[in-house]
DSSP file (Angstrom, degrees, kcal/mol; ACC not computed):
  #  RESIDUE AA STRUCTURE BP1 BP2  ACC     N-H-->O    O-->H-N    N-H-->O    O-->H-N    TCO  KAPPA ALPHA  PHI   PSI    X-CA   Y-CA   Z-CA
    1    1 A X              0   0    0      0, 0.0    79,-0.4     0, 0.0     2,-0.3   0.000 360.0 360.0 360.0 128.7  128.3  219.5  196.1
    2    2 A X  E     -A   46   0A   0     44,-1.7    44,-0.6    77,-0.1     2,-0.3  -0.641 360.0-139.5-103.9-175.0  132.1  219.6  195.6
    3    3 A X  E     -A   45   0A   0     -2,-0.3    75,-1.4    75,-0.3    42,-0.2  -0.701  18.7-160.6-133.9  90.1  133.7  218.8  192.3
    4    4 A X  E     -A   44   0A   0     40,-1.1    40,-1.2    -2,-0.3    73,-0.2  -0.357  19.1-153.2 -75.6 165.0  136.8  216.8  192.0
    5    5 A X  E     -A   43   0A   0     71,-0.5    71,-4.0    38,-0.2     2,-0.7  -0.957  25.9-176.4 -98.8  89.6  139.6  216.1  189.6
    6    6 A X  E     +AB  42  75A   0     36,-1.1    36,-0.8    -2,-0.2     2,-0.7  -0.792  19.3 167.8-122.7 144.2  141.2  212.7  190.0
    7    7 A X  E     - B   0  74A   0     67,-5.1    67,-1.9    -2,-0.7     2,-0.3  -0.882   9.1-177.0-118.2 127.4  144.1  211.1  188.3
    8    8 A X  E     + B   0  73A   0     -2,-0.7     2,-0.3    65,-0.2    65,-0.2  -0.781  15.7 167.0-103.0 149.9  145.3  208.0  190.0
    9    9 A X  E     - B   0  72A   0     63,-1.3    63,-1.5    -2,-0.3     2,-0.2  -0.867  26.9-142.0-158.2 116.5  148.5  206.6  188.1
   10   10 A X        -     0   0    0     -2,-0.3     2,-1.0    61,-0.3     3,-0.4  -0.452  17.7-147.1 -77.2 172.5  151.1  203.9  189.1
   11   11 A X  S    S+     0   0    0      1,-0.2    58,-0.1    -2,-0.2    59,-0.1  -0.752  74.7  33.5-136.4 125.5  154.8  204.5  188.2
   12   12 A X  S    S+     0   0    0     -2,-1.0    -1,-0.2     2,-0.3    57,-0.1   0.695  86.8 107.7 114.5  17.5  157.5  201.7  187.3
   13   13 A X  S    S-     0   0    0      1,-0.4     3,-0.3    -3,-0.4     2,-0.1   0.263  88.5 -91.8-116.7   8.6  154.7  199.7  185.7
   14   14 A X        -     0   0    0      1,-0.2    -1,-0.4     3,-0.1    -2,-0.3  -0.417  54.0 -71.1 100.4 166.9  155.7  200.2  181.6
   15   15 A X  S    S+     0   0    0     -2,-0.1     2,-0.4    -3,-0.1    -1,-0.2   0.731 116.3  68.9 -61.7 -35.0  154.5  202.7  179.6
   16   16 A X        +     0   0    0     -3,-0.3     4,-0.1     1,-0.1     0, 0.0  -0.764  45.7 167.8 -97.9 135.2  150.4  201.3  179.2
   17   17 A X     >  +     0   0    0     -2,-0.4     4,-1.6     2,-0.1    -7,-0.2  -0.112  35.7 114.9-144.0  53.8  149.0  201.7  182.3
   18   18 A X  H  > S+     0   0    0      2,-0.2     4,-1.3     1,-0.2     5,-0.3   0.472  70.7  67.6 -89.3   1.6  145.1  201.1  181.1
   19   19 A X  H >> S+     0   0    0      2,-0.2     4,-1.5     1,-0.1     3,-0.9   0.980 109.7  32.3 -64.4 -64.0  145.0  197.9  183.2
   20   20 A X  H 3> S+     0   0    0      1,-0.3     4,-1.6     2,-0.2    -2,-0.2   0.775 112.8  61.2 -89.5 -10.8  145.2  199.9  186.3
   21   21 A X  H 3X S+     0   0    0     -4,-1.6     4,-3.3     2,-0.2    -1,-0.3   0.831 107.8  44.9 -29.7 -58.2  143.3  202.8  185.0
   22   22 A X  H <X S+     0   0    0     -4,-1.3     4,-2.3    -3,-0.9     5,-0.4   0.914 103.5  62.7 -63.2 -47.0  140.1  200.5  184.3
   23   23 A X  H  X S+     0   0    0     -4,-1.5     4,-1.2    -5,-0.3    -1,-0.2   0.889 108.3  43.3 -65.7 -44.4  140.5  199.0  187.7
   24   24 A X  H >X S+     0   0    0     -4,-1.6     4,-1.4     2,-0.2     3,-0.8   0.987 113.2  54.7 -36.7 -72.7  139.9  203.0  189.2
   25   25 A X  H 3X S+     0   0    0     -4,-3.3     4,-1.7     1,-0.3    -2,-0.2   0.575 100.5  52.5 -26.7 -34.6  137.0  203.4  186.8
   26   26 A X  H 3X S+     0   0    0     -4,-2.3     4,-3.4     2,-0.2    -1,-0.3   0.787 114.6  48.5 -90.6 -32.2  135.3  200.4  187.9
   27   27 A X  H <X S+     0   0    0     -4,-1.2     4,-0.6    -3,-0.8    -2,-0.2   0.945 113.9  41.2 -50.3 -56.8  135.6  202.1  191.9
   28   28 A X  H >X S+     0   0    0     -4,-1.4     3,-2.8     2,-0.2     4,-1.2   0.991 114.8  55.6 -86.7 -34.7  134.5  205.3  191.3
   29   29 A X  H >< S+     0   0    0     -4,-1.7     3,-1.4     1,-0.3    -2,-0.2   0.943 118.4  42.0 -27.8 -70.8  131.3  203.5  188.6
   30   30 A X  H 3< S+     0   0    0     -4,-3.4    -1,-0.3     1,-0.2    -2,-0.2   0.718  92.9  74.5 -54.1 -14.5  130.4  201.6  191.6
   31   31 A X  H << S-     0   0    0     -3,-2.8    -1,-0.2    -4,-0.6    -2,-0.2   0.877  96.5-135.9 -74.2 -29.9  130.8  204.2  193.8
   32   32 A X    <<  +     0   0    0     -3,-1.4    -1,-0.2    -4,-1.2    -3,-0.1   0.196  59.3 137.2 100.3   0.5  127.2  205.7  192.4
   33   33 A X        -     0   0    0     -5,-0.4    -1,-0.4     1,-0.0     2,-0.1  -0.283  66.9-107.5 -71.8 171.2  128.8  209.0  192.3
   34   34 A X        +     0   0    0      2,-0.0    11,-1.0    -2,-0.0     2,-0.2  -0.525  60.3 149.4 -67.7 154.6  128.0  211.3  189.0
   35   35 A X  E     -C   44   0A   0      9,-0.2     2,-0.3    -2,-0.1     9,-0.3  -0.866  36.2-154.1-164.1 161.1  131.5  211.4  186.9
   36   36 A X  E     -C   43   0A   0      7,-2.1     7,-3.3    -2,-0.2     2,-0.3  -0.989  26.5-122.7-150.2 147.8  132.8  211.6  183.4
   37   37 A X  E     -C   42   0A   0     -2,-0.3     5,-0.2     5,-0.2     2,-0.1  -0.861  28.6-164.4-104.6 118.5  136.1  210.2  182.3
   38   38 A X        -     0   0    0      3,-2.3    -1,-0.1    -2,-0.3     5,-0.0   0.031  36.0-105.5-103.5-179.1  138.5  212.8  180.8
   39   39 A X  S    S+     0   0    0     -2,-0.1     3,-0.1     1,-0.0    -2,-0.0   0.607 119.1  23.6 -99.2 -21.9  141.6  212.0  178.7
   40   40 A X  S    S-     0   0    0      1,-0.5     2,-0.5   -33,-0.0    -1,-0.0   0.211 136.4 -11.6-125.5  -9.0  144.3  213.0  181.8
   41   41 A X        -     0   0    0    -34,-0.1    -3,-2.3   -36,-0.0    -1,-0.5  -0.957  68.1-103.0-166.6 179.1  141.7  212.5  184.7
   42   42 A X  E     -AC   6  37A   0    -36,-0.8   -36,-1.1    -2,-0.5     2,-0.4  -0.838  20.6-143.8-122.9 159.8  138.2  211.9  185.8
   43   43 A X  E     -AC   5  36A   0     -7,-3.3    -7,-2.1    -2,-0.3     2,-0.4  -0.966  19.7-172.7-130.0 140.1  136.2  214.4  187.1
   44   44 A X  E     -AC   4  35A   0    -40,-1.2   -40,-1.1    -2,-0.4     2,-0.2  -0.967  21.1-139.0-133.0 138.9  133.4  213.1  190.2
   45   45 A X  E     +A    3   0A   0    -11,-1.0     2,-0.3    -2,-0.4   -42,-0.2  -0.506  36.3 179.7 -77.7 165.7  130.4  215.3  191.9
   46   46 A X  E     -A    2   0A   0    -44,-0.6   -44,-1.7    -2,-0.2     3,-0.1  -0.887  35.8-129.9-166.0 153.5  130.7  214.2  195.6
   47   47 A X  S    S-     0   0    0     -2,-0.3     2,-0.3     1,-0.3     3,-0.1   0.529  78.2 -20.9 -93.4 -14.9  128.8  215.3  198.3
   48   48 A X  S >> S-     0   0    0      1,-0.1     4,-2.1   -46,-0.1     3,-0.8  -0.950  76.7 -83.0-179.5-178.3  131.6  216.3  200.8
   49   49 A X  H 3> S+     0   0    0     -2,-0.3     4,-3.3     1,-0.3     5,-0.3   0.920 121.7  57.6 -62.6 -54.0  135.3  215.5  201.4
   50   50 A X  H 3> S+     0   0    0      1,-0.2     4,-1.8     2,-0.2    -1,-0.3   0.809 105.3  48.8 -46.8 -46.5  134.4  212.2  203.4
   51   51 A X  H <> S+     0   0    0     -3,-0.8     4,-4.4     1,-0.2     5,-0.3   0.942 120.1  39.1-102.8 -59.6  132.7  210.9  200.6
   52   52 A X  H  X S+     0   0    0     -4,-2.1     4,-4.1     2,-0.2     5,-0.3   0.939 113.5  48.8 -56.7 -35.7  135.8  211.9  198.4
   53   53 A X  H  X S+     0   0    0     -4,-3.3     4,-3.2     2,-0.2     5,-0.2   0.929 116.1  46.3 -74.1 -44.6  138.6  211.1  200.5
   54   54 A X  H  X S+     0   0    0     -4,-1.8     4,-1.2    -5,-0.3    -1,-0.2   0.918 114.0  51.4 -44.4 -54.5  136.6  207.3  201.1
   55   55 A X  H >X S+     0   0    0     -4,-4.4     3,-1.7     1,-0.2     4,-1.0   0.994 115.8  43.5 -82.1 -58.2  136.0  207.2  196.9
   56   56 A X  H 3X S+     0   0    0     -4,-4.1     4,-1.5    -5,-0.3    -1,-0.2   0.866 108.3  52.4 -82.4 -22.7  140.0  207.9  196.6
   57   57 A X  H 3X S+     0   0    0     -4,-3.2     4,-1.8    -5,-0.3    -1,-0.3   0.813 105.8  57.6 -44.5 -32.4  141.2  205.6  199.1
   58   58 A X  H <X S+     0   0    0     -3,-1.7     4,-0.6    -4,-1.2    -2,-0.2   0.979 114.8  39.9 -74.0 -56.8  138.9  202.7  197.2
   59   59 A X  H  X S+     0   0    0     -4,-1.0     4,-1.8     1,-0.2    -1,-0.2   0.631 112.4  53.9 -59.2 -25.2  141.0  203.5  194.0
   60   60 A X  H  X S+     0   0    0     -4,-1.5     4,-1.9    -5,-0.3    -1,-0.2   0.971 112.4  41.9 -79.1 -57.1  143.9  203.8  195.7
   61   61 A X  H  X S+     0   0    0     -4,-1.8     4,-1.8     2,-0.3    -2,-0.2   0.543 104.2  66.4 -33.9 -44.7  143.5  200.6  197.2
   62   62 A X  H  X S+     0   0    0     -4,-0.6     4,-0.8     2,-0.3    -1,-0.3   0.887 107.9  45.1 -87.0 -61.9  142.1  199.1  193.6
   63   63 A X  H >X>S+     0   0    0     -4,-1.8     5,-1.8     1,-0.3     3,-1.1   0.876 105.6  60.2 -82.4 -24.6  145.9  199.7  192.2
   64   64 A X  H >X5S+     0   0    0     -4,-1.9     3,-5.2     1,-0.3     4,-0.7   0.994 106.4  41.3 -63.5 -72.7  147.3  198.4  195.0
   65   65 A X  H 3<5S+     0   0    0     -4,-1.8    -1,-0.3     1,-0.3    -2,-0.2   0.435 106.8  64.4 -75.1  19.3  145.7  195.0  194.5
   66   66 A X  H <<5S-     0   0    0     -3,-1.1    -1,-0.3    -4,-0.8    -2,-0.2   0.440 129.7 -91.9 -90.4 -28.1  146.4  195.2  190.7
   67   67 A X  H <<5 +     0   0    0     -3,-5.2    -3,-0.2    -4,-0.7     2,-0.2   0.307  65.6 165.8 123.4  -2.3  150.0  195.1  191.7
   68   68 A X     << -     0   0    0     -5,-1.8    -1,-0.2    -4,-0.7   -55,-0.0  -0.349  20.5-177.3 -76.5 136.6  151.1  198.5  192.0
   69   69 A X  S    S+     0   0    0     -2,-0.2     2,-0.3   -57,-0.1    -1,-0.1   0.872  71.6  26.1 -97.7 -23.3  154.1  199.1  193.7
   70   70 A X        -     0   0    0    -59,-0.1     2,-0.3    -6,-0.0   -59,-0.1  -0.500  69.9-155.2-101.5 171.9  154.2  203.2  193.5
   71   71 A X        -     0   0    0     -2,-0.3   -61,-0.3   -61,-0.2     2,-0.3  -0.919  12.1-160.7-143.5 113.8  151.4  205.2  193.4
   72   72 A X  E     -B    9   0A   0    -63,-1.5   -63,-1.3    -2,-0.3     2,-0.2  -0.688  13.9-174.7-118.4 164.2  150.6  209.1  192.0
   73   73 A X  E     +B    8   0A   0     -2,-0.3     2,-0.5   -65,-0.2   -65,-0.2  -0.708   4.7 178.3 -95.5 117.2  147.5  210.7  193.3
   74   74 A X  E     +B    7   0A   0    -67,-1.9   -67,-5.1    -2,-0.2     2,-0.4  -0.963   5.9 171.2-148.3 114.5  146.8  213.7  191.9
   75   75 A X  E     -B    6   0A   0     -2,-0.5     2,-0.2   -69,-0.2   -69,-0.2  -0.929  14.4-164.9-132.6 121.7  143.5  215.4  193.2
   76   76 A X        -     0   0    0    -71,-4.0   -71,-0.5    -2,-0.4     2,-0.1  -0.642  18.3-150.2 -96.8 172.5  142.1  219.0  192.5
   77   77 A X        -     0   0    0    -73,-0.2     2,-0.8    -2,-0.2   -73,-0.2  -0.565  18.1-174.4-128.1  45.6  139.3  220.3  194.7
   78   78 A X        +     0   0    0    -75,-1.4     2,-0.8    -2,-0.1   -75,-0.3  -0.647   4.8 176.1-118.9  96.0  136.4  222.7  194.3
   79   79 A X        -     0   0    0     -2,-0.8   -77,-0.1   -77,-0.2    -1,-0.1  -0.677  11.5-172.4 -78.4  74.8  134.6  223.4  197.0
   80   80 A X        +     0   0    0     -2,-0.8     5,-0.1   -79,-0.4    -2,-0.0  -0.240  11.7 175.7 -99.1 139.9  132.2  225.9  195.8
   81   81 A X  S    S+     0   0    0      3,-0.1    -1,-0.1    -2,-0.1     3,-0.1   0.474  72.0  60.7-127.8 -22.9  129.8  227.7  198.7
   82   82 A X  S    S+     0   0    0      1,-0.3     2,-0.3     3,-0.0    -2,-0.0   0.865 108.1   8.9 -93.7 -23.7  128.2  230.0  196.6
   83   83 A X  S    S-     0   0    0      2,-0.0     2,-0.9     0, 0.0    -1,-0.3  -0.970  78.9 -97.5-154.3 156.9  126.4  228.5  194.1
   84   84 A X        -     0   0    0     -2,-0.3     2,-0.6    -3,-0.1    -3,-0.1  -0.602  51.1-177.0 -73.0 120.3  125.3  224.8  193.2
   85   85 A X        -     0   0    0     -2,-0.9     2,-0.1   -84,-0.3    -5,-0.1  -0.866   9.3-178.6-139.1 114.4  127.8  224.1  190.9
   86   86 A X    >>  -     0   0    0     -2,-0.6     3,-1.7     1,-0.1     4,-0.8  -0.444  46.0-100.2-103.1-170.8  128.2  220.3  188.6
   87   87 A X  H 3> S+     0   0    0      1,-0.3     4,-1.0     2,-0.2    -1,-0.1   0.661 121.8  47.1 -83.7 -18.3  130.4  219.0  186.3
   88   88 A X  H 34 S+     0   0    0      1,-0.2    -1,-0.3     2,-0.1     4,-0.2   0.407 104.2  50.4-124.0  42.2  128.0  219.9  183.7
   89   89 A X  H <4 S+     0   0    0     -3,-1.7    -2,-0.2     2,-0.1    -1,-0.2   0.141 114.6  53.5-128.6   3.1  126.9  223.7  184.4
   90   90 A X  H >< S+     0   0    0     -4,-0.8     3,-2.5     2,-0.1    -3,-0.2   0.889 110.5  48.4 -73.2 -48.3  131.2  224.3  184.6
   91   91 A X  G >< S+     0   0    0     -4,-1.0     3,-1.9     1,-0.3     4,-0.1   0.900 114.0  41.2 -74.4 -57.8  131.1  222.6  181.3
   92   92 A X  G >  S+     0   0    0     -4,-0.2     3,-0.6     1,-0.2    -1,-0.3   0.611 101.9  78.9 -61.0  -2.5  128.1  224.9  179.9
   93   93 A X  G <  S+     0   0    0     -3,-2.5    -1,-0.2     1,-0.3    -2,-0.2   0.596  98.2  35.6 -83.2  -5.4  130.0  227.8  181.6
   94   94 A X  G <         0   0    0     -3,-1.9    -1,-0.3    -4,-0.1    -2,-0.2   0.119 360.0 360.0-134.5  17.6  132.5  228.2  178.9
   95   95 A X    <         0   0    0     -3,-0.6    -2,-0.1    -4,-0.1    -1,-0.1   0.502 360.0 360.0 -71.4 360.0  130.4  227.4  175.7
């Protein structure tokens, strides 16, 4: 299982930019992966890079036909080998 962090963001599009925000949301929802939506990012379980790199292209893709003319992608990574590790046994790891 990896664990990502992504925040997809356009720039030059005004200050609110929940339009294109939603439009992500509704990508990775379909995608069927696990994920919970954070205040600066979303966070996805994935089952390997393909699966992410496919999920961020779809979002990427999503602002694109929303009108975006710039782009940010900004994606963390944790590819954990040692132990099964989800978005909610990191979360219990620091109660």
């Amino acid at each position: 299982m990896i664990l990502a962090q992504l925040s997809v963001y356009p720039i030059g599009e005004g200050t609110s930019l929940s339009r294109f925000v939603k439009k992500g949301v509704k990508v990775i929802k379909a995608s069927g992966f696990n994920y919970e939506i954070g205040g600066m990012s979303t966070a996805i379980e994935v089952p390997d890079l393909d699966a992410l790199f496919n999920l961020v292209k779809k979002v990427h893709q999503a602002h694109l036909e929303e009108g975006g003319q710039r782009i940010i992608i900004d994606l963390k990574v944790d590819d954990r080998r040692d132990k099964e590790a989800t978005i909610g046994s990191k979360r219990n790891a620091v109660k």
